[in-house]
C-alpha positions as CSV (number, residue, x, y, z in Angstrom):
1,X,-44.8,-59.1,-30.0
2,X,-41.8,-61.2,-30.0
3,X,-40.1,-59.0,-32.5
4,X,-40.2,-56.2,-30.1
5,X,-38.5,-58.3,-27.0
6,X,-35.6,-59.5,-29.4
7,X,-35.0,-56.2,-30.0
8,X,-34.7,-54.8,-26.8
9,X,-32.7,-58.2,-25.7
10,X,-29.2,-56.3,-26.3
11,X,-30.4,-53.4,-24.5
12,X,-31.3,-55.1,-21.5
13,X,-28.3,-57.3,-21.1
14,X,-26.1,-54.4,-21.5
15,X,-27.4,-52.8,-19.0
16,X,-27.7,-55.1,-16.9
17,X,-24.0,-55.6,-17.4
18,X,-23.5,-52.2,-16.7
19,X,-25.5,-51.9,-13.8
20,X,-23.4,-54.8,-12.3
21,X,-20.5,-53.1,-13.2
22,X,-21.5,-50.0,-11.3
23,X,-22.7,-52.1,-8.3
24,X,-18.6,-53.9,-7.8
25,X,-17.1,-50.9,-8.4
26,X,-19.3,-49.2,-5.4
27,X,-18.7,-52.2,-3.2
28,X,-15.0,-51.8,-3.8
29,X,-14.8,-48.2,-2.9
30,X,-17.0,-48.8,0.8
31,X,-14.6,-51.9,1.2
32,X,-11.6,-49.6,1.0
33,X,-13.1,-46.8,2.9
34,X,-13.9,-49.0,5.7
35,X,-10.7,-50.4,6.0
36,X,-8.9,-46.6,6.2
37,X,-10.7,-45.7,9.8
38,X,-9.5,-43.2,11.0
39,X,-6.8,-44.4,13.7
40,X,-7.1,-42.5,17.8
41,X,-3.8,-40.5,17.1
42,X,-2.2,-40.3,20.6
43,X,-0.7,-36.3,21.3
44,X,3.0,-36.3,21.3
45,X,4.8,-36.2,24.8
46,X,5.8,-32.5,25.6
47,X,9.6,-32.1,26.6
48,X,10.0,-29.3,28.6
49,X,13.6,-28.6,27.4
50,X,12.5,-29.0,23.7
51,X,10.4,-26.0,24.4
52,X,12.3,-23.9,26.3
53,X,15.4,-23.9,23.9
54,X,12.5,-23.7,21.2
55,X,11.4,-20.3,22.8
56,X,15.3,-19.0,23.2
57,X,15.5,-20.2,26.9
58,X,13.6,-19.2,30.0
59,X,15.2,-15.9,30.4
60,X,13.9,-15.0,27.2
61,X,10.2,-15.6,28.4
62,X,8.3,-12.6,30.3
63,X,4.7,-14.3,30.3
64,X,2.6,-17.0,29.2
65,X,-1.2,-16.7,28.8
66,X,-3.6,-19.0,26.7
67,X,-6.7,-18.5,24.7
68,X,-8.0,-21.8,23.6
69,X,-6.1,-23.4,21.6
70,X,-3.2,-20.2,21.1
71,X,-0.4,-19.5,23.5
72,X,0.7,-16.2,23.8
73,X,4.1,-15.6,25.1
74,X,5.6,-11.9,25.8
75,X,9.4,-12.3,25.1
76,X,12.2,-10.2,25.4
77,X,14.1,-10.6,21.9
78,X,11.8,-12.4,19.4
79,X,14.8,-13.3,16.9
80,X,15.9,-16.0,19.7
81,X,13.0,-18.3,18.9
82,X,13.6,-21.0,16.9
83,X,11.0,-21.6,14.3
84,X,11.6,-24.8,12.8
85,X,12.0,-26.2,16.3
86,X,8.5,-24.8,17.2
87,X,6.9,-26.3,14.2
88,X,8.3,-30.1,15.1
89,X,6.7,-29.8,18.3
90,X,3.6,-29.4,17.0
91,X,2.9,-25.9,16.4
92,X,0.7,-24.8,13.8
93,X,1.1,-21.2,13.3
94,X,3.9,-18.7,13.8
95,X,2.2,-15.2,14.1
96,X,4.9,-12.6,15.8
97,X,4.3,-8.8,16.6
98,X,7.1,-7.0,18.3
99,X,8.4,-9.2,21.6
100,X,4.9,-10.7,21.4
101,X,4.8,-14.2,20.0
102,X,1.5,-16.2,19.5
103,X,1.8,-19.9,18.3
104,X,-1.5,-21.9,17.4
105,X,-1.5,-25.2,18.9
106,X,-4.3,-28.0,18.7
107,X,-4.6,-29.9,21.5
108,X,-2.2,-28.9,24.6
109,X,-1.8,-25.3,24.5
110,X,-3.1,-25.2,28.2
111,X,-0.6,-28.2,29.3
112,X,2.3,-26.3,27.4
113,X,1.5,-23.1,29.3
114,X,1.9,-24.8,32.5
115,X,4.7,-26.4,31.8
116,X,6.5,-23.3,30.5
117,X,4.9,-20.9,33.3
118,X,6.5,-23.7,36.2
119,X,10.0,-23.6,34.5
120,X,10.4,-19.8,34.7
């Protein structure tokens, strides 16, 4: 009988070794992971002006209208918006169709509509 517990002796420390191995390296990872909560990201400030020139000025404007989280905007000459400008205020997609220009935004798209619609 004894003979058959020496035997199995390596095996068992081993994995028990192992085992406890396993068992730091998962405590490590749910240590990190609870130190990288996710942090309340505050919505940047909207500057009127930023937008405006952004769109090619309020002359260039017709109307503004929103659907959730997309602004549409009917323009007169689509080649006067500025696209790079539109993407650093937060826009995340750039979809244009004749003078009609839609731009996907998150969070304000109905706050950015107001804004435009009470500078033109």
């Amino acid at each position: 009988m004894n003979l058959i517990l020496l035997d199995l002796t390596p095996f068992i420390i081993s994995g028990s070794v192992a085992g406890g191995i396993l068992l730091l390296f998962l405590i490590y990872i749910l240590i990190k992971r609870a130190g990288h909560k996710k942090k309340k990201v505050e919505p940047p400030q909207i500057d009127d002006k930023q937008w405006l020139i952004a769109l090619g000025d309020k002359e260039n404007i017709k109307a503004v209208t929103v659907r959730g989280s997309r602004l549409s905007l009917e323009l007169v000459d689509d080649k006067k918006i500025n696209r790079e400008s539109l993407t650093s205020l937060g826009v995340k997609s750039i979809i244009t169709m004749s003078n009609k220009l839609i731009l996907v935004i998150e969070n304000q798209a109905n706050e950015i509509a107001n804004r435009i619609s009470s500078n033109l």
